[in-house]
MARVOFI-702157 format. One record per residue: residue in one letter; x, y, z of N, C-alpha, C in turn. Coordinates in pm, whole numbers. Each point is the difference from the previous one (the first is absolute). Example, Ala and Ser with C-alpha at 12.3 -4.5 7.8 and 13.67 -1.06 7.14 Angstrom:
2
a / 1319 / -569 / 780 / -89 / 119 / 0 / 90 / 120 / 0
s / -35 / 105 / -72 / 82 / 119 / 6 / -77 / 109 / 73
//
This chain:
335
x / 2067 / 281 / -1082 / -28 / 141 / 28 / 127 / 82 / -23
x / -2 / 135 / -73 / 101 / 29 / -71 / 45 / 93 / 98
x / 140 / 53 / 69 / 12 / 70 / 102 / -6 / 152 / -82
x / 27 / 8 / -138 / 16 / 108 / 1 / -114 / 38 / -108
x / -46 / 126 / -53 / -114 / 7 / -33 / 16 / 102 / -88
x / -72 / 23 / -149 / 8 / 103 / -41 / 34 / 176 / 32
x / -35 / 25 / 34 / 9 / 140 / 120 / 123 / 6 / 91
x / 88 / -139 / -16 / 154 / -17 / 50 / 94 / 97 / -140
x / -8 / -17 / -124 / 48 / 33 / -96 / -17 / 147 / -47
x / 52 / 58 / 119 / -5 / 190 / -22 / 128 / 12 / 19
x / -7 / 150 / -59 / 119 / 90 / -9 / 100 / -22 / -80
x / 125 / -12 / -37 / 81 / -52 / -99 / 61 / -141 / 25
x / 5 / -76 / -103 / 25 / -152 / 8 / 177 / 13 / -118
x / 42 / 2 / 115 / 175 / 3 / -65 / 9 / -174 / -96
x / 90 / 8 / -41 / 85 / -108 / -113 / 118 / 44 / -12
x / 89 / -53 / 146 / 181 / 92 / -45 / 58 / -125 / -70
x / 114 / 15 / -58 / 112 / -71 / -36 / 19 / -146 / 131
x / 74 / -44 / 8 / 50 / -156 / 77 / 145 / 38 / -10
x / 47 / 50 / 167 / 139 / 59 / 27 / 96 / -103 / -67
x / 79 / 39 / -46 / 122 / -126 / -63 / 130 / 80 / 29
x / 111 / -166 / 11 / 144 / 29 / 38 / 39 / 52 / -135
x / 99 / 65 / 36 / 110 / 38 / -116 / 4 / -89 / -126
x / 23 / -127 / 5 / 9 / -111 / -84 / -131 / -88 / -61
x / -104 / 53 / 39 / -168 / -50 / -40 / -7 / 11 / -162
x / 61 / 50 / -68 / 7 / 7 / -132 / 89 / -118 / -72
x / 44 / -83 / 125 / 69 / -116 / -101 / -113 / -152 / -15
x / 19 / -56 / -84 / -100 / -107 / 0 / 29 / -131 / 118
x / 137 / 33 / 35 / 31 / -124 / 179 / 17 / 73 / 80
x / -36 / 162 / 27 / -64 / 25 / 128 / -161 / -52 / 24
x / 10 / -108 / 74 / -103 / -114 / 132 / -13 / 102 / 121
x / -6 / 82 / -1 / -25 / 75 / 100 / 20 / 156 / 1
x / -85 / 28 / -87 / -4 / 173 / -46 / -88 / 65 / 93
x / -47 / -48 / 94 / -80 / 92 / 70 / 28 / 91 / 118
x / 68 / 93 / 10 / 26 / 125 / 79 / -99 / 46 / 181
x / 0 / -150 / 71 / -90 / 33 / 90 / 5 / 88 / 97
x / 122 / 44 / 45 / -7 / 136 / 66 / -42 / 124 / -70
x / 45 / 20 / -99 / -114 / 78 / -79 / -90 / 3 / 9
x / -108 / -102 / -29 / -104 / -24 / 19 / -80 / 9 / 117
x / 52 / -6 / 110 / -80 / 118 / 148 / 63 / 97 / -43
x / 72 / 48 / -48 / -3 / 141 / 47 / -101 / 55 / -139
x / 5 / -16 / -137 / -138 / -25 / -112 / -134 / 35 / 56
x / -12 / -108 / 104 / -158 / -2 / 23 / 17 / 99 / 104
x / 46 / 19 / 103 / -8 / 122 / 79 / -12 / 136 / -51
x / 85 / 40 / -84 / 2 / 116 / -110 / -164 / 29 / -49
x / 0 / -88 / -37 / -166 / -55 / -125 / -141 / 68 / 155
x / 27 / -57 / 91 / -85 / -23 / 68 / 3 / 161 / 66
x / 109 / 55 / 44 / 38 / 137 / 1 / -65 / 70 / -107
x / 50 / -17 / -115 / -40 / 117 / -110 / -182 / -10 / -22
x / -70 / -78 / 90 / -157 / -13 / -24 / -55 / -71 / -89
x / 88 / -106 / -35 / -123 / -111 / -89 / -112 / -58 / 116
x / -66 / -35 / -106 / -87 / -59 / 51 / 9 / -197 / 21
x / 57 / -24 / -126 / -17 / -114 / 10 / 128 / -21 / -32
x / 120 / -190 / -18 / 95 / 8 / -109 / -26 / -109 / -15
x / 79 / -31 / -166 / -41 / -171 / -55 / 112 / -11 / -45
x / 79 / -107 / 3 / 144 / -42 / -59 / -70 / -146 / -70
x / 156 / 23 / -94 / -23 / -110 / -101 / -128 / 45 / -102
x / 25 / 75 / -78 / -24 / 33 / -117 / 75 / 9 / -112
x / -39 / 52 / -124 / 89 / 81 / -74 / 139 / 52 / 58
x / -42 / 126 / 26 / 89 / 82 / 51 / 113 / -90 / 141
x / -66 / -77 / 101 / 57 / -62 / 17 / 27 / -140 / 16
x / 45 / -12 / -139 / 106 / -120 / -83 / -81 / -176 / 52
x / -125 / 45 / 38 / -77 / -162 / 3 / 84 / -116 / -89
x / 18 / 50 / -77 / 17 / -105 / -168 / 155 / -47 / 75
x / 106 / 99 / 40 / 128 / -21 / 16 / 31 / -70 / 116
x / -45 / -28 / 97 / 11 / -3 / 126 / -44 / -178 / -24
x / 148 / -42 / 75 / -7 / -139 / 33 / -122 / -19 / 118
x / -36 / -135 / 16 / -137 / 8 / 134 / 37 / 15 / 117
x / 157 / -51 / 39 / 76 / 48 / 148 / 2 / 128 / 2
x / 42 / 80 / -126 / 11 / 118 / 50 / -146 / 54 / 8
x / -71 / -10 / -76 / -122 / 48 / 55 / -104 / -11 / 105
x / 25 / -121 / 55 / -79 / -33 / 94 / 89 / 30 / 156
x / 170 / 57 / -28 / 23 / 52 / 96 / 3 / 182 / 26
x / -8 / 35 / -144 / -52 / 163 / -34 / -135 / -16 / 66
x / -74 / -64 / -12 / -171 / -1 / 50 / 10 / 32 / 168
x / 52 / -116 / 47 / 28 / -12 / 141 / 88 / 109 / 49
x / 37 / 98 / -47 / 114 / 121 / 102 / -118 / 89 / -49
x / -15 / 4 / -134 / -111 / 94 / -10 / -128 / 42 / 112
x / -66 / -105 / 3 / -79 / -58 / 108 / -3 / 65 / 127
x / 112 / -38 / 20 / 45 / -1 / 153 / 16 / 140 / 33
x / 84 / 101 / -108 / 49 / 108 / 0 / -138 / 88 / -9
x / -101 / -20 / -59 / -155 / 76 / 19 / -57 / -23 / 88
x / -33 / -104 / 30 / -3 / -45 / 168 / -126 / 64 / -18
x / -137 / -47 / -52 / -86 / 21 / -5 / -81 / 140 / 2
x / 111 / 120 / -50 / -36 / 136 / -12 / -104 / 40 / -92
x / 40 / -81 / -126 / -45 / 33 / -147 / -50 / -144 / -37
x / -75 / -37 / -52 / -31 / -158 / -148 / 103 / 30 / -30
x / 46 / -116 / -15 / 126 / -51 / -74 / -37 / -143 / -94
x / -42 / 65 / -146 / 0 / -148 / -81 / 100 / -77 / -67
x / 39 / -128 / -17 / 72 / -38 / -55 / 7 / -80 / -143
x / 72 / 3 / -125 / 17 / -42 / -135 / -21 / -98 / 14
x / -69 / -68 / -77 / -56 / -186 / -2 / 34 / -30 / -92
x / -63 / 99 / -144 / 2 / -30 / -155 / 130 / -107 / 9
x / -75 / -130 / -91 / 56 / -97 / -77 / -29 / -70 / -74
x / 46 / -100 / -84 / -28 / -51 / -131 / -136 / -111 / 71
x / -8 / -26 / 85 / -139 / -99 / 15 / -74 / 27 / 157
x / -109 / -28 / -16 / -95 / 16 / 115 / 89 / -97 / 102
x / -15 / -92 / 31 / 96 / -101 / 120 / 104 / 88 / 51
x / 117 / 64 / -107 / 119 / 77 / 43 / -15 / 85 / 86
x / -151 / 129 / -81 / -36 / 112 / 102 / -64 / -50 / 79
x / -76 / -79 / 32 / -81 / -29 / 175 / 159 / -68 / 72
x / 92 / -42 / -66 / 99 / -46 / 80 / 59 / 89 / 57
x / 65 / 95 / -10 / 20 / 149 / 5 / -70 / 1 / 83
x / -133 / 74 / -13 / -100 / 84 / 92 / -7 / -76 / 129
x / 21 / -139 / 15 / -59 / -45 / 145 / 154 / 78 / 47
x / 109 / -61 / -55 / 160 / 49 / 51 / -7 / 175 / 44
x / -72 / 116 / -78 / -4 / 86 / 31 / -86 / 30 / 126
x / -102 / -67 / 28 / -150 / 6 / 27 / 61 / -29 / 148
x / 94 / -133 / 29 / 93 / 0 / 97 / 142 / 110 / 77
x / 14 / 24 / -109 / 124 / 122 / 35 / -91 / 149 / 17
x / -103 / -1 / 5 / -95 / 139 / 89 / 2 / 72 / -141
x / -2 / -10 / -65 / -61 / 83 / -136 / -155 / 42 / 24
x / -16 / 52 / 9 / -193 / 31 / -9 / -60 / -15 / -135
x / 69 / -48 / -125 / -83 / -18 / -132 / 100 / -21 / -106
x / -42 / -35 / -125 / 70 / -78 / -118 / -18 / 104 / -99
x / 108 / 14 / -81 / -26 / 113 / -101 / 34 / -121 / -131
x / -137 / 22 / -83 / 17 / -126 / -107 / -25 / 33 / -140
x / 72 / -43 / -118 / -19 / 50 / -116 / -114 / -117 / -40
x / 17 / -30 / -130 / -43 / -86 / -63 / 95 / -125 / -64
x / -32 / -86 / -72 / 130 / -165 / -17 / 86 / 113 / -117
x / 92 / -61 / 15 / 112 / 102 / -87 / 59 / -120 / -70
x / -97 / -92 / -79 / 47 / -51 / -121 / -102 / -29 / -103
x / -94 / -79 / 26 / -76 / -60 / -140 / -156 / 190 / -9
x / -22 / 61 / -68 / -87 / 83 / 12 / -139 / 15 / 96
x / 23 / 22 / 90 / -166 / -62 / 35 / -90 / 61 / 0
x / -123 / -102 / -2 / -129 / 16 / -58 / -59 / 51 / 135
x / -122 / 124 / -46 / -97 / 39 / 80 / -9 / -96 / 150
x / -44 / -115 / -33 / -27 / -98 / 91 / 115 / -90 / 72
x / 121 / -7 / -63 / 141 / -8 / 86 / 28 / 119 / 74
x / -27 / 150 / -25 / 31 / 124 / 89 / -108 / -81 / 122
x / -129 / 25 / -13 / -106 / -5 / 112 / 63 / -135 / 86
x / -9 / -144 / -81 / 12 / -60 / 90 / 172 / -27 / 82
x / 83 / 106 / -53 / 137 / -7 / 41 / 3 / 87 / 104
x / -158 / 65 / 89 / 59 / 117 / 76 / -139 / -132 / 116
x / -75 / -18 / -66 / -129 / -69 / 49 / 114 / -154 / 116
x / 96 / -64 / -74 / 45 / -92 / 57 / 102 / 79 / 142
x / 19 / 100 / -34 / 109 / 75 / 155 / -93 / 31 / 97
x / -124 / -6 / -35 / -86 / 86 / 101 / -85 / -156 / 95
x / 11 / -120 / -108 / -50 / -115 / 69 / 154 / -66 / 76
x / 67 / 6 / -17 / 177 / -39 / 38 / 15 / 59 / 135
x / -44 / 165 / -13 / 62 / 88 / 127 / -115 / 100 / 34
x / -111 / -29 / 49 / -117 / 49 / -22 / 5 / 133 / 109
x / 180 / -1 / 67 / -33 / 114 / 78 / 117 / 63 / -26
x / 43 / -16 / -109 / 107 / 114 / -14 / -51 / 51 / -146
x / 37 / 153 / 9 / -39 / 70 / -72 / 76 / 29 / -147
x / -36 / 14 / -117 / 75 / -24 / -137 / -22 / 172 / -60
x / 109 / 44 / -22 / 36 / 148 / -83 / 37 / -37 / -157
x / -97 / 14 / -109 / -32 / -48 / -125 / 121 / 81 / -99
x / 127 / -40 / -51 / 42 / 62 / -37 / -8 / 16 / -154
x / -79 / 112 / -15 / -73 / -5 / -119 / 64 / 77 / -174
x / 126 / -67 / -23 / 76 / 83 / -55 / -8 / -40 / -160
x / -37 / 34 / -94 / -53 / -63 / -143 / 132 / -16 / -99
x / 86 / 76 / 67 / 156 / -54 / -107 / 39 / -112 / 61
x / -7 / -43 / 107 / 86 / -114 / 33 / -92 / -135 / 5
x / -155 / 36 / -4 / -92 / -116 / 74 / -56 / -79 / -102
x / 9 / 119 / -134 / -69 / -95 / -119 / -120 / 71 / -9
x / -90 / 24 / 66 / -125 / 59 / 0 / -23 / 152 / 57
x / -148 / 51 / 0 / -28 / 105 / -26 / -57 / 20 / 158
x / -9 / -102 / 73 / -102 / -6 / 131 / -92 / 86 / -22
x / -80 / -102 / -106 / -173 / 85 / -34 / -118 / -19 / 100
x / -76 / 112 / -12 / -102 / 12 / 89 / -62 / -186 / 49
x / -27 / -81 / -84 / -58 / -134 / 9 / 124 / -32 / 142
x / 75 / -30 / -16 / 84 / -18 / 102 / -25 / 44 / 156
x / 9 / 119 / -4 / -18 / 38 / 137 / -157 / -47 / 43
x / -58 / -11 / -84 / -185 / -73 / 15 / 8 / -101 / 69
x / 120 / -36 / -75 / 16 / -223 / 15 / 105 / -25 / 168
x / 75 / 115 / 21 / 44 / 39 / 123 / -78 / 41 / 94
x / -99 / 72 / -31 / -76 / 51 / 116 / -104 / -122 / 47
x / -39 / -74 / -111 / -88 / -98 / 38 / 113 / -148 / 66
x / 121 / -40 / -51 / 43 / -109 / 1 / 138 / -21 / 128
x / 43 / 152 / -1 / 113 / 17 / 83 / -1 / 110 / 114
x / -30 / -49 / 80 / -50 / 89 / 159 / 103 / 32 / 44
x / 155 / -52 / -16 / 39 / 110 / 54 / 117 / 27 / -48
x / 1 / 65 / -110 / 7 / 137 / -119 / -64 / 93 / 83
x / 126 / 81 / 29 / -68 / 137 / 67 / 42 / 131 / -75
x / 113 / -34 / -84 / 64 / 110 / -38 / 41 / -58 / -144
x / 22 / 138 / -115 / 85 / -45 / -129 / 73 / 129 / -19
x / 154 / 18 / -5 / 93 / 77 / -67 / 6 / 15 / -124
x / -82 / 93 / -68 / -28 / 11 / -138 / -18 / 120 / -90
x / -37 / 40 / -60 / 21 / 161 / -45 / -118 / 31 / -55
x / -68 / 97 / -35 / -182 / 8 / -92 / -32 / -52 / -87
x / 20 / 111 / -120 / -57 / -57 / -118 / -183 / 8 / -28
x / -39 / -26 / -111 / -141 / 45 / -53 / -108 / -83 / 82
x / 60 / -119 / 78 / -72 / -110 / 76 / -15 / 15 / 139
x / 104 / 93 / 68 / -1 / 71 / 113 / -137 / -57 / 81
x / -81 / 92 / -30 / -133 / 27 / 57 / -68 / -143 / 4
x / 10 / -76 / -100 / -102 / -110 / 9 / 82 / -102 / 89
x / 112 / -3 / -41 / 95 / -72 / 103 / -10 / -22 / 159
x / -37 / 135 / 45 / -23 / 35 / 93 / -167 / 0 / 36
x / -79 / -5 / -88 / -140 / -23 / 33 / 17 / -202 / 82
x / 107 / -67 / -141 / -50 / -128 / -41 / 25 / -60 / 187
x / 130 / 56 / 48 / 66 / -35 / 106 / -98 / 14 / 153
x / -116 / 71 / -12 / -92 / 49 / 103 / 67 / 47 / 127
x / 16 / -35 / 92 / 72 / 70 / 143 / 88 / -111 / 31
x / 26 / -77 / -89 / 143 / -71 / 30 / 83 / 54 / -31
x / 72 / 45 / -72 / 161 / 6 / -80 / -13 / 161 / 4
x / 113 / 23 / 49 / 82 / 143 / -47 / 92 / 17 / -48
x / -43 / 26 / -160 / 73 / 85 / -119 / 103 / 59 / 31
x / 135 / 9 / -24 / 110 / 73 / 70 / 63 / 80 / -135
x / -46 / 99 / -29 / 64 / 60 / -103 / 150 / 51 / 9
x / 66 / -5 / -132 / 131 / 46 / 67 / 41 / 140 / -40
x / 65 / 48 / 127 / 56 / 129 / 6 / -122 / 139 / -39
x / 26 / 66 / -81 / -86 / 109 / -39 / -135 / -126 / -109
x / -13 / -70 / -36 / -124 / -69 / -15 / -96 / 58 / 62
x / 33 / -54 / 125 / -91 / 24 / 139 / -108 / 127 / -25
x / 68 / 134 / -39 / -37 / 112 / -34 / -153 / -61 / -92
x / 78 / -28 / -110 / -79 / -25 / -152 / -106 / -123 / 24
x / 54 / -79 / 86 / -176 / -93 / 68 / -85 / 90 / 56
x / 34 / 76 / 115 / -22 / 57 / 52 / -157 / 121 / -86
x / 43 / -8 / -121 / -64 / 100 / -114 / -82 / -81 / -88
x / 54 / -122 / -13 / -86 / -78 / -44 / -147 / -69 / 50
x / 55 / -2 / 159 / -142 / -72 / 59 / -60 / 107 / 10
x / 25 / 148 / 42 / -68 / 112 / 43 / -87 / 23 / -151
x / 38 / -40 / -108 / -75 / -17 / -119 / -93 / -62 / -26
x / 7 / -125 / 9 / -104 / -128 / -3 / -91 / 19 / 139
x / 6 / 113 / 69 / -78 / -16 / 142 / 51 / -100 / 102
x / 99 / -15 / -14 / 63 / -107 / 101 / 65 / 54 / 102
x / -7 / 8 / 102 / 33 / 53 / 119 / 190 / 28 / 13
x / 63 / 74 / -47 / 136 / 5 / -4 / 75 / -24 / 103
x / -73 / -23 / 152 / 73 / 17 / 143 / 49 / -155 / -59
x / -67 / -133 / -81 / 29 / -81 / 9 / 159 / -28 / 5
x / 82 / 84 / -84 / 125 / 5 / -12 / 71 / 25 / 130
x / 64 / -70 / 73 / 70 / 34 / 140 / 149 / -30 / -8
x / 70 / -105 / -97 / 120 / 18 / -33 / 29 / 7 / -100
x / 119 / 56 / -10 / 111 / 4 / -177 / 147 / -126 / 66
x / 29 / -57 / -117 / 146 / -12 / 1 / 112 / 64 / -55
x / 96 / -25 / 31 / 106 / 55 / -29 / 160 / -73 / 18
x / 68 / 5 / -98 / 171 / -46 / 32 / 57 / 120 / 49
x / -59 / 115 / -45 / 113 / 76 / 73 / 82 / 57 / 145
x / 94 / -50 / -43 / 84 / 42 / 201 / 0 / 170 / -20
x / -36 / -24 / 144 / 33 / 207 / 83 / -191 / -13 / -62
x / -106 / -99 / 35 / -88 / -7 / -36 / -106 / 120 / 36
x / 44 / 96 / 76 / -40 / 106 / 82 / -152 / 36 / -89
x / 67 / 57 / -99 / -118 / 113 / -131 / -138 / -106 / -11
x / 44 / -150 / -18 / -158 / -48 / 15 / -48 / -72 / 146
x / 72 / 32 / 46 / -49 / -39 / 190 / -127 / 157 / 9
x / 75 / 115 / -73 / -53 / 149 / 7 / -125 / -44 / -101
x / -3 / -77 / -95 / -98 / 15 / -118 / -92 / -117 / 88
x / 13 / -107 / -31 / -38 / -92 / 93 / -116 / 108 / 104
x / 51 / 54 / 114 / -63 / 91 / 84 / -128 / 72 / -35
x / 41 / 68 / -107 / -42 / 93 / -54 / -159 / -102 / -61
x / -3 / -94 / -83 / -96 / -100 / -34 / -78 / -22 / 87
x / 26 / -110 / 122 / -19 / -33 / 73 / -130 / 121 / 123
x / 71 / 135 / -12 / -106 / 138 / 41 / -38 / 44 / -108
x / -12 / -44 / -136 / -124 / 56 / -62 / 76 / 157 / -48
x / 99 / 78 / -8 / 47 / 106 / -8 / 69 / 10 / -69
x / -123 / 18 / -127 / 23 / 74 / -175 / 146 / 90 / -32
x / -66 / 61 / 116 / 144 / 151 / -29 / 155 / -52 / 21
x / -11 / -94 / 100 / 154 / -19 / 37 / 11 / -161 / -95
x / -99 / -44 / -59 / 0 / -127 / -124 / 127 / 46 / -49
x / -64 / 69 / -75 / 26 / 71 / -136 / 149 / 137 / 22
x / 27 / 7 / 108 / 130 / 104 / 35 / 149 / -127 / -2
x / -66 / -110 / 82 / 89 / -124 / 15 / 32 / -48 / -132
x / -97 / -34 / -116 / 23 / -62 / -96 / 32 / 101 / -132
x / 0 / 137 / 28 / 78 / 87 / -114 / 119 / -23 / 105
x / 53 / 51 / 99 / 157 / -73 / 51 / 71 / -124 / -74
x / -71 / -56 / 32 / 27 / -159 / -28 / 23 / -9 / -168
x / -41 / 77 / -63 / -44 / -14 / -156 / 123 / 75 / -64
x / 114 / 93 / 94 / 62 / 79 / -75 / 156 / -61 / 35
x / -21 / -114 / 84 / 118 / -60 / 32 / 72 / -81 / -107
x / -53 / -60 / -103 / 45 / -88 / -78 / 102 / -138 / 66
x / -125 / -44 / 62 / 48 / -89 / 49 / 145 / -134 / -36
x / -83 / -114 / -55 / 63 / -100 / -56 / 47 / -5 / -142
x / -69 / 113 / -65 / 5 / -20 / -164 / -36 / 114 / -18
x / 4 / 33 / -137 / -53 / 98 / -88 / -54 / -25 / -131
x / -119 / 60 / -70 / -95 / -35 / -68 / 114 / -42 / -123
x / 126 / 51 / -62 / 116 / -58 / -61 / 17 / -98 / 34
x / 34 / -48 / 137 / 58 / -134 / 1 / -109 / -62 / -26
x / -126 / 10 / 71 / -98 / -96 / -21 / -55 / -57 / -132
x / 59 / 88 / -113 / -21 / -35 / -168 / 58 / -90 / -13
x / 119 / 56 / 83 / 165 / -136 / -97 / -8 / -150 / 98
x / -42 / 37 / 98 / -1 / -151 / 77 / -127 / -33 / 83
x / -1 / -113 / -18 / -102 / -62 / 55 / 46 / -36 / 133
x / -127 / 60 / 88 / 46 / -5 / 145 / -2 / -166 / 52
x / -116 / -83 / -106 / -24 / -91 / 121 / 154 / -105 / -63
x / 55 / 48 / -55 / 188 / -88 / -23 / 85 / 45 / 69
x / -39 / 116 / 104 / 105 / 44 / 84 / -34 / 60 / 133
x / -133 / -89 / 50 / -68 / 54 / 110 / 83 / 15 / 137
x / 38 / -126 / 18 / 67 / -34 / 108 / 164 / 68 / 10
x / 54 / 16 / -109 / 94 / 109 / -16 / 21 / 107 / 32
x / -118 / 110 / -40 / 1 / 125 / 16 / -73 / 32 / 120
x / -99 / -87 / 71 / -21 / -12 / 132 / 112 / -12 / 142
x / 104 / -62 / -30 / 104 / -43 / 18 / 107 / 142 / 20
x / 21 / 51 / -87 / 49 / 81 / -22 / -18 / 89 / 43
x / -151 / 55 / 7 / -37 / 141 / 9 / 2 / -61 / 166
x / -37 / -121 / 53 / 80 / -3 / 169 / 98 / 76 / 43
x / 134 / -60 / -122 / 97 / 10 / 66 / 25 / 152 / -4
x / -27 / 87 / -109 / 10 / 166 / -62 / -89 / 77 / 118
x / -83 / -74 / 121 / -78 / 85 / 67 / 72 / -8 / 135
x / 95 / -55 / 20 / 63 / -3 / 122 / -58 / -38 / 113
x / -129 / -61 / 22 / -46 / -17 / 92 / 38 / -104 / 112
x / 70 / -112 / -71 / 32 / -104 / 68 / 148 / 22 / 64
x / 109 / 30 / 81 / 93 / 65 / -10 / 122 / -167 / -29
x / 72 / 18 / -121 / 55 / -115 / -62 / -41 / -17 / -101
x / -167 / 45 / -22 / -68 / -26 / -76 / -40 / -190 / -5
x / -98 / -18 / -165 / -25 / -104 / 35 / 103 / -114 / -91
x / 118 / 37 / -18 / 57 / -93 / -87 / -47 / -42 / -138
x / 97 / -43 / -112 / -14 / -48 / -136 / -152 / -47 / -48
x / -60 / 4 / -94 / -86 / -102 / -22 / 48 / -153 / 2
x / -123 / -79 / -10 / 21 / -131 / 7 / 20 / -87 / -122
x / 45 / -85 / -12 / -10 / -39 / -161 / -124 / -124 / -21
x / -57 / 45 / -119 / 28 / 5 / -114 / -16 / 150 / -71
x / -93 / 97 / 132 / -24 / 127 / -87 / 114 / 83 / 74
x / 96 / 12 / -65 / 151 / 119 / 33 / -28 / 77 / -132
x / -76 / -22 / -97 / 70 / 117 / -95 / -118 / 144 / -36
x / 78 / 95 / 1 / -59 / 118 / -18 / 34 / 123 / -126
x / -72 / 52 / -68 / 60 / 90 / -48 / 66 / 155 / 42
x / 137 / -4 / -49 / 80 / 97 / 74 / -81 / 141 / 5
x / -84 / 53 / -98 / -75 / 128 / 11 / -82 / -14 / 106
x / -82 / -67 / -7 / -95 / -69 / 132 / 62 / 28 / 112
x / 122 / -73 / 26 / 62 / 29 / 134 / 82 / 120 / -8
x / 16 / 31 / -62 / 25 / 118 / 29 / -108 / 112 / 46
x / -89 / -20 / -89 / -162 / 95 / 59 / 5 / -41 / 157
x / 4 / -89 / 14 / -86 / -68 / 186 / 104 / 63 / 10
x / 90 / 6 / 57 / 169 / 12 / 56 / 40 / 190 / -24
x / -91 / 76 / -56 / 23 / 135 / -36 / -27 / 96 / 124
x / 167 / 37 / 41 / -95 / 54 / 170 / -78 / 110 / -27
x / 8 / 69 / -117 / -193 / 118 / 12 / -42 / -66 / -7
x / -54 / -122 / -17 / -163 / -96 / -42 / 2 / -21 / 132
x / 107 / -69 / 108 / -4 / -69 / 120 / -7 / 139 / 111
x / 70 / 101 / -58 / -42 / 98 / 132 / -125 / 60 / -33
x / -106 / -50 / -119 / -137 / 87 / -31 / -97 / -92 / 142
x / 62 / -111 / -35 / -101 / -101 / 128 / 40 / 25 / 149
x / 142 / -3 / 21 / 0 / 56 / 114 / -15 / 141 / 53
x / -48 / 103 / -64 / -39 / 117 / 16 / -98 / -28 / 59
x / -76 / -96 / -136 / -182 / -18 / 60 / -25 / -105 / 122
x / 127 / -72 / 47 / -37 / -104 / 169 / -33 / 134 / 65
x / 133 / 100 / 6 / 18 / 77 / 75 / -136 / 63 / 52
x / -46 / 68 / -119 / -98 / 69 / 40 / -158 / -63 / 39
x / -18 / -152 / -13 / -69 / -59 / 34 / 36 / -66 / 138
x / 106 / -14 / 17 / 37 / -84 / 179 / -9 / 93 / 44
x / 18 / 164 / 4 / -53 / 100 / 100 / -146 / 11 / -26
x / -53 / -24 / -78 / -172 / 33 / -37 / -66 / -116 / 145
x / 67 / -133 / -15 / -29 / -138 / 21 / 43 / 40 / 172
x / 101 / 82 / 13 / 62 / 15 / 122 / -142 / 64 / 96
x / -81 / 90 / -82 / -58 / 112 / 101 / -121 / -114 / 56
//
């Protein structure tokens, strides 16, 4: 019996960085993980109105992170939410045995759920996705799995057949971190009242338009994700979804739209984001000041960035356009 339940996965579902020492950028720092940081991280997070948070992703450095350090990042994490918010934890690994090995270790350290990609080596087939989510749900039949559904890194497209073969094979799949696309709608038919679709960031909006199209009930949408720290503007957008209120949708997401966030439609020609995800995620941490120290170097193997790039994230008009817009959303959020 799964403690936590679809209808747990509202409001904004953060993905910050993984606090690191000064020296986390060398390949024999064994111990890059920044744990006093890390309460004070999740306190912040939990302050600024997420809804949910998941470590060990992308953004934070799953791939980089020795298993001591992660499984003692898990445990302060943990402890430091102290059951305010879901708190899921990174599983993704090269074989099914590895991630249920993981998940019982998390499942023990008070995690409330597993955030899981797909095998990240030989391509897999339709029927390796289904039965690679189908074997976590017979393994740990009461902890809950967050589908991390990302098509540059996983190999696949996580097509509608999938979530079919999930809804029928893997009970408890409650959630997937994933973005739209033309399949949106059926995706979300295939999944029935199990799984909630977590679009990211302004997505949310554009599902939101999509199901209201196909006749699909749009309230279905209850969270967005997001990396961004000073997460305020979609705690406000988030809100705004969640009551159904068109007018203040659409006031939040022209805000949000004039910030130029992480990139610009230039950079996005010359580089390909998914070769420098974890970088400029990273970065645009440290350029938002939220963490005070910030969150330290990237991890290696991904340290390298292009200097225009960082310079964009790092441009204080780009960084004071976002903190204009916390501002005026943590007093909105305040009343």
């Amino acid at each position: 019996m799964l403690k936590l339940g679809k209808k747990d996965i509202r409001g904004v579902m953060s993905f910050p960085p993984t606090p690191g020492k000064p020296n986390a950028d060398r390949w024999d720092c064994v111990d890059s993980v920044d744990l006093d940081k890390t309460v004070i991280l999740e306190n912040k997070l939990i302050q600024s109105g997420v809804g949910v948070i998941t470590h060990c992703g992308t953004t934070g450095e799953n791939m980089a992170l020795l298993w001591d350090e992660k499984r003692e990042f898990i445990a302060t994490a943990v402890k430091a939410i102290n059951k305010r918010v879901p708190v899921f934890a990174g599983c993704t690994a090269l074989g099914t045995k590895e991630v249920i090995r993981q998940m019982r270790v998390m499942k023990d350290l008070g995690a409330d759920g597993a955030f899981i990609g797909l095998p990240l080596w030989q391509t897999p087939t339709l029927e390796n996705s289904i039965h690679w989510y189908q074997d976590f749900s017979e393994a740990l039949p009461d902890f809950p799995v967050l589908v991390y559904a990302n098509a540059s890194f996983f190999k696949s497209t996580f097509p509608t057949p999938l979530w079919a073969g999930i809804a029928q094979r893997a009970p408890t799949v409650l959630g997937c971190k994933g973005g739209t696309g033309p399949e949106f709608v059926d995706k979300v038919k295939a999944c029935g009242n199990q799984v909630q679709m977590v679009p990211s960031m302004l997505g949310a909006v554009t599902a939101r338009k999509q199901l209201k199209d196909a006749g699909v009930d749009p309230n279905y949408i209850t969270c967005l994700w997001s990396t961004d720290m000073f997460p305020e503007p979609w705690v406000a957008l988030a809100d705004a979804i969640n009551k159904g209120d068109e007018h203040r949708i659409e006031e939040i997401k022209t805000d949000i739209e004039g910030t130029q966030r992480h990139s610009t439609p230039e950079l996005s020609k010359k580089y390909n984001f998914a070769e420098y995800n974890t970088q400029v995620e990273h970065h645009s941490a440290n350029a938002s000041g939220y963490l005070p120290g910030g969150f330290g170097p990237n991890r290696p193997p991904y340290r390298d960035i292009p200097e225009e790039w960082k310079a964009h994230i790092h441009n204080p008009e780009r960084v004071a356009k976002w903190q204009n817009l916390v501002k005026k959303y943590s007093k909105a959020t305040a009343k």
